[in-house]
C-alpha positions as a Python dict, from the first residue, in 0.01 Angstrom:
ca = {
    (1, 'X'): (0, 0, 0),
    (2, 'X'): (160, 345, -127),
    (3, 'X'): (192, 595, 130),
    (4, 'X'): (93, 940, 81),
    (5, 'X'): (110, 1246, 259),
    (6, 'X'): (-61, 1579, 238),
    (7, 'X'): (36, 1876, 352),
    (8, 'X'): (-256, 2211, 337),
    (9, 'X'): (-347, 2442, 568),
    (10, 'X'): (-678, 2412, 463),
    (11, 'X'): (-842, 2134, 677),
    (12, 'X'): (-1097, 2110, 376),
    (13, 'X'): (-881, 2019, 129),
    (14, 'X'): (-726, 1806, 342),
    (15, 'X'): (-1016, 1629, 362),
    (16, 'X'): (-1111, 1587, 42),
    (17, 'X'): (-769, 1485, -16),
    (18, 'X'): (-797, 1219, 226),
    (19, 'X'): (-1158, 1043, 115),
    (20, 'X'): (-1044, 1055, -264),
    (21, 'X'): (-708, 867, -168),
    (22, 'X'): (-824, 639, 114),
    (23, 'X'): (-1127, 498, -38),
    (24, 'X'): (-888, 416, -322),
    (25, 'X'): (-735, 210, -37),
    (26, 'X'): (-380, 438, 6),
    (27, 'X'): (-259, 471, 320),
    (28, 'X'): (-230, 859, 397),
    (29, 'X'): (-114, 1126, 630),
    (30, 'X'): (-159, 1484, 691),
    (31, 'X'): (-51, 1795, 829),
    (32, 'X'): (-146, 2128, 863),
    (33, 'X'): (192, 2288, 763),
    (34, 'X'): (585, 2271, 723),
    (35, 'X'): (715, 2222, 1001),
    (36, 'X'): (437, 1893, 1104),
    (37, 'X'): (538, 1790, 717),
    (38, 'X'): (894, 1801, 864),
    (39, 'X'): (858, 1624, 1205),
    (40, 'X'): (606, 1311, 1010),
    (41, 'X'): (875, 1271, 739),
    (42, 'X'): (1143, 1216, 1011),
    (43, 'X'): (924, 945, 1122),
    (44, 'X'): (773, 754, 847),
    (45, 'X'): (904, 677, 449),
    (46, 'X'): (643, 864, 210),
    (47, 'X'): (613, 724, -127),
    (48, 'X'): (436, 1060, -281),
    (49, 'X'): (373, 1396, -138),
    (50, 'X'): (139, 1640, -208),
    (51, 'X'): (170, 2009, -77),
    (52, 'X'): (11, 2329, -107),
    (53, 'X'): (206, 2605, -196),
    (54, 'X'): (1, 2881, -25),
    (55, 'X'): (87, 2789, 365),
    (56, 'X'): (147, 3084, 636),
    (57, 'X'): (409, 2919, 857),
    (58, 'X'): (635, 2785, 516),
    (59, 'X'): (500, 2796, 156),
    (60, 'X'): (489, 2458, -45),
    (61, 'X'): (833, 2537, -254),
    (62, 'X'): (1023, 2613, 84),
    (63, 'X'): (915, 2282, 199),
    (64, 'X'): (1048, 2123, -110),
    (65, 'X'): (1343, 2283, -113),
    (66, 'X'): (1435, 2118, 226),
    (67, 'X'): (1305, 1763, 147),
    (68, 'X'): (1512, 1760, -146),
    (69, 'X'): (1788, 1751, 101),
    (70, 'X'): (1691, 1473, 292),
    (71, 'X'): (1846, 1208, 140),
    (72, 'X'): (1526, 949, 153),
    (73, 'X'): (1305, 1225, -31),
    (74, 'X'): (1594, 1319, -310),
    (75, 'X'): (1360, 1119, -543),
    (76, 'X'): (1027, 1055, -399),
    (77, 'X'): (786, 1213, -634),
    (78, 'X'): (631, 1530, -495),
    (79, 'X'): (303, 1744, -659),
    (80, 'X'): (218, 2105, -564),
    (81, 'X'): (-170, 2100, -546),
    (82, 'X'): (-216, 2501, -579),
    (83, 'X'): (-430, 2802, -727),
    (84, 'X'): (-89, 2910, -806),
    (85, 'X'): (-23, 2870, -1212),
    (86, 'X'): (201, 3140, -1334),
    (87, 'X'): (531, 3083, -1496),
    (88, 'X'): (740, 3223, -1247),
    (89, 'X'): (563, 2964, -1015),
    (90, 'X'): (611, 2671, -1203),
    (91, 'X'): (1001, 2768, -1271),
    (92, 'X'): (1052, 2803, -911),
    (93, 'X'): (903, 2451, -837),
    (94, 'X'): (1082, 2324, -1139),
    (95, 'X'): (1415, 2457, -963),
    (96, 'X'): (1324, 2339, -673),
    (97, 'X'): (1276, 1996, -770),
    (98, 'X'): (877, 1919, -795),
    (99, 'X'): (744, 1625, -973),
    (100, 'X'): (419, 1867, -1115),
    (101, 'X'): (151, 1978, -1004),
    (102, 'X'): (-270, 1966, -991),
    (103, 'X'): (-456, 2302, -1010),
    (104, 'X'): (-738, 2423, -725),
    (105, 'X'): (-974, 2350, -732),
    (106, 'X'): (-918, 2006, -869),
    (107, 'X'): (-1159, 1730, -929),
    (108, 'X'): (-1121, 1409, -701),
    (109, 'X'): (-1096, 1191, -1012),
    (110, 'X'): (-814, 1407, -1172),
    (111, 'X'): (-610, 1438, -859),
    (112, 'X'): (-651, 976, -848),
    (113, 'X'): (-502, 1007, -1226),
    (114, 'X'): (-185, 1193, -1230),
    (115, 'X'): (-77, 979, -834),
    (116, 'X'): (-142, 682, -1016),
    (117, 'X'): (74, 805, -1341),
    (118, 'X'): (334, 940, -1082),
    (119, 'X'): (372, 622, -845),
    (120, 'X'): (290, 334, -1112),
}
C-alpha cells in the first residue's frame, strides 16, 4: 500500500484529499503545515507527497526545497496542489525539484489520475 502524505493548511482540502485517496485504499497522512510535514517525514518513508504552496508558517516550494535535502526524499515524487499557475511559479518549483503539479480546485478523479501516473 503506497503511502501518501498531504500537507494544506486548509483542513478542507485536506479532507477531500484524504476520502479521494483512502477509499482508493492508500494509506495517507496529513498535516497542517511545514514544520508537522517536517517532524512526520522524520518518522515515516512517504512514497508521494502532495503540498500546497500557499501555507502561512512555510510555503509549499520552501518545503520542497528542504526535502530535497533529505536524502530518503531526493527522489520521492512530490506534486504542488495550488491556485498558483504562473510561470514564475512553475520555474521556481521546477528549480526546486517538484514532480508537477494539480490546479485548485481540482476534481477528485483528476487528482486519483496523475498519483497513479506518478507512483505506477
Amino acid at each position: 500500500m503506497d503511502k501518501i502524505l498531504t500537507v494544506d493548511d486548509s483542513p478542507s482540502i485536506r479532507k477531500m484529499i484524504m476520502m479521494a485517496l483512502t477509499k482508493e485504499g492508500y494509506d495517507v497522512s496529513e498535516a497542517e503545515g511545514g514544520t508537522k510535514a517536517l517532524e512526520i517525514v522524520k518518522e515515516r518513508k512517504f512514497d508521494l507527497i502532495l503540498l500546497d504552496y500557499n501555507m502561512p508558517e512555510m510555503d509549499g516550494i520552501t518545503l520542497l526545497k528542504i526535502l530535497r535535502t533529505l536524502p530518503e526524499y531526493t527522489f520521492t515524487p512530490i506534486i504542488i496542489v495550488s491556485t498558483e499557475s504562473n510561470k514564475q511559479f512553475k520555474e521556481a518549483s521546477k528549480e526546486a525539484g517538484v514532480t508537477g503539479w494539480v490546479k485548485k480546485p481540482f476534481d477528485p478523479e483528476k487528482l486519483l489520475k496523475v498519483i497513479k501516473r506518478v507512483l505506477g
